[in-house]
N, C-alpha and C positions, 0 to 999 in steps of 0.2 A: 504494500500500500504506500502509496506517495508520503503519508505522513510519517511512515516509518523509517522512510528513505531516507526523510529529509533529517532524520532523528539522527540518524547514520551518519549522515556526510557531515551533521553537528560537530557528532562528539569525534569522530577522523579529524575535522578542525581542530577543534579547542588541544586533541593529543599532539600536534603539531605548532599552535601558539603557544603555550602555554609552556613554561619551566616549570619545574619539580615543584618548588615552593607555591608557583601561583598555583596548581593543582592542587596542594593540598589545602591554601586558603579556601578553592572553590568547589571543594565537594557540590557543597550543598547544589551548585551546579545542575549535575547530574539528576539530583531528585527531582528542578524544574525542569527536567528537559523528559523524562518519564510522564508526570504532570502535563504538562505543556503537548505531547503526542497524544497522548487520551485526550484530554482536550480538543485537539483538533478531528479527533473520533468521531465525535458529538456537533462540530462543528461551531464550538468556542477556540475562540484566538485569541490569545492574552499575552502567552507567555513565551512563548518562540522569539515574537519581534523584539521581548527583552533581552533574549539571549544574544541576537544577532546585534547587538546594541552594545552589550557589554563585549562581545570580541571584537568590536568594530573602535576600545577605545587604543589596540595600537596599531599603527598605521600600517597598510600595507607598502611592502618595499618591491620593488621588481627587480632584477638580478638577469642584467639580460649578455649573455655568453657564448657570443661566435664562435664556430667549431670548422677544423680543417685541418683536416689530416697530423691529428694529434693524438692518436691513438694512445702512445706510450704515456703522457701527462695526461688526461682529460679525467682519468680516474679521479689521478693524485686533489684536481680543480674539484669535482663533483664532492666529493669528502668534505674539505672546508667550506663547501659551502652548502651543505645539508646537515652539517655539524653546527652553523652558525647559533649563539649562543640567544639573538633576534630570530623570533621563530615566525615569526609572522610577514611569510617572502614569496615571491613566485620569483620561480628560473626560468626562464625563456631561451632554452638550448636552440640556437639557431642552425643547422647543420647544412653549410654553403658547400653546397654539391663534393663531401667529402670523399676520396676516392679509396680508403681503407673503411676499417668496420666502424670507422664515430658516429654514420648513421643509425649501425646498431644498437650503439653504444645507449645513444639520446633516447631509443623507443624505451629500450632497457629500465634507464633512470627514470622515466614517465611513468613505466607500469608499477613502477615501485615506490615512489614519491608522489600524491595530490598535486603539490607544491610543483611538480616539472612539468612543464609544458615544450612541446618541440614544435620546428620549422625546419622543414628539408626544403630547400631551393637551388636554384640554379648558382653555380660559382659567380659570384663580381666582385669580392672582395673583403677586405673587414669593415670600412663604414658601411656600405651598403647593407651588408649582415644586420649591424647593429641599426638599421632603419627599420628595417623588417622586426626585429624587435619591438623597438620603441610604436609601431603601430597598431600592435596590441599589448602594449602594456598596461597594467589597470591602476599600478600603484598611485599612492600618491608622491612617492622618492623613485628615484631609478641609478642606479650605478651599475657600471660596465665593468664587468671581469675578462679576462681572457683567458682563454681555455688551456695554453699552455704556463698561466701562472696557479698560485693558491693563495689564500688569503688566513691569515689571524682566525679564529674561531670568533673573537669578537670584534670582528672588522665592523659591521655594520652595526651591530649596535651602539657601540662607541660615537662612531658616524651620529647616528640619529641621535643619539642621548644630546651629545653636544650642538647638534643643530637644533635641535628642539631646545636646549639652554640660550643660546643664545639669539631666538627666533629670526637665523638665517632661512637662507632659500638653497644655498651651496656650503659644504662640505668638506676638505680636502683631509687626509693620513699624511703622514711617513711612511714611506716603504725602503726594501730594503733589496740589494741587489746582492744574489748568487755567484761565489764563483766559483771556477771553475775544478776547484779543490773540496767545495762544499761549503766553504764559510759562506755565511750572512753578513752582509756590509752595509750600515744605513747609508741608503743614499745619500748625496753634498744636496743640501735645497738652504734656500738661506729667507726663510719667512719672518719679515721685517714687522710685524704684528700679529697679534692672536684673531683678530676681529678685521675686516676691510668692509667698508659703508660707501658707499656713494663716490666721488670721485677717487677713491683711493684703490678702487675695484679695478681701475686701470693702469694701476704700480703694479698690481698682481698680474695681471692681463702683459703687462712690458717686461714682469720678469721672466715672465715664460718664452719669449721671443729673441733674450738678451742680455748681459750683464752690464753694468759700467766695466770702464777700461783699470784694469789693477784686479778685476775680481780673480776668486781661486778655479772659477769653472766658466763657460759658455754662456749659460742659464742660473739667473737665480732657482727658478722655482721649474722642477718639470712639468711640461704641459698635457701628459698622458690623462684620459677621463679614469683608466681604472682604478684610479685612489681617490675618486670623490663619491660625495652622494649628491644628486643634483634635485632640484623639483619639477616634477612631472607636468603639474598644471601650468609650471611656466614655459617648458620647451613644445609643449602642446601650444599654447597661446599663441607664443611667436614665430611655431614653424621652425622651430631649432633642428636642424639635423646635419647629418656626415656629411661631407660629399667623399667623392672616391681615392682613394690614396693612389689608383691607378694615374689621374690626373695633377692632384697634389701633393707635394712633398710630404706633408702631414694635415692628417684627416683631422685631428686632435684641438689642433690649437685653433682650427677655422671655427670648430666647432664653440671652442670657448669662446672667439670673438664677438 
């Protein structure tokens, strides 16, 4: 019965947003949501739309992750980010005409995960990928992974907590670069304040493109999307998207302009 269904795909939710602790704050949960499908039995509706209300108070994040011929990493990517300590995410596996098993890979992670969602398409490249993305994503944040990196367990929520502290619209980490020995090396970024407001969003925009003359690197600040968390409703608004790295030098930093 429909209203049993929906009982289902509830409580598959709330096992997927929800950490250890809030679960066992929200027992009582459970007993409205037993309540709440009898209810709808009889054909009273009361207590579902509370439910959908109270998991609707943390936001949904999208996680969207071009795939291509990255078979040996894509795992190592899927882990840290089904592991992420923010449970409240959709992945949007985009699989740009992969020529090994990643297509496999993505059905794979879909039938196993709610939370996956895939796109098998024709190859054009990595912005384009992440277009196809970004056109069905529902969150209201979106951040760009790559499929041959992984991320922190609490990448995104860190992200979110601190953008919600300081009621931004964007995001940025420190990340940190692999080499070829195994070490971990924090990248050189040199972020000249905690916060950028208004004309000052274009220091940050300039260090991405450039250092003054004496600096220790090329770039203050790198201009890759995969360390940030951006908002949704605003790159929807304005039409923000890739264009092709086939045609540009970098897809990335157009995109921040």
């Amino acid at each position: 019965m429909k209203e049993i269904k929906a009982l289902t795909e509830i409580i598959q939710k709330l096992n997927y947003v929800m950490t250890r602790k809030q679960k066992r704050e929200c027992v009582g949960i459970f007993f409205l949501l037993i309540i709440g499908a009898l209810l709808e039995l009889i054909g009273i509706s009361i207590v579902l739309p509370f439910i959908y209300a109270i998991m609707d108070m943390e936001k949904l994040i999208s996680i969207i992750v071009p795939v291509y011929n990255v078979s040996q990493y894509i795992d190592r990517c899927m882990t840290s980010l089904l592991n992420q300590t923010y449970r409240n995410i959709e992945i949007i596996m985009v699989d740009d005409g992969s020529l090994d098993n990643c297509g496999i890979k993505c059905d794979q992670y879909a039938a196993k995960d709610l939370r996956v969602r895939v796109i098998h398409k024709k190859n054009a490249g990595l912005g384009m990928a992440r277009n196809v993305g970004l056109d069905i994503a529902q969150g209201q944040y979106v951040t760009f992974i790559d499929s041959d990196d992984y991320t922190d367990v609490r990448m995104i929520e860190r992200l979110y907590r601190r953008l919600q502290y300081e009621n931004a619209d964007t995001c940025f980490c420190r990340y940190y670069d692999r080499t070829a020995d195994g070490r971990n090396l924090l990248a050189r970024e040199t972020y000249k304040k905690d916060r950028y407001d208004g004309e000052k969003v274009k220091e940050l925009l300039l260090g991405m493109i450039g250092s003054l003359p004496g600096a220790s690197g090329d770039v203050e600040i790198g201009m890759s999307v995969w360390k940030g968390l951006y908002s949704l409703d605003i790159i929807k608004k304005y039409g923000i998207f890739f264009p092709s790295e086939r045609e540009y030098i970098s897809e990335d930093i157009i995109f921040h302009m």
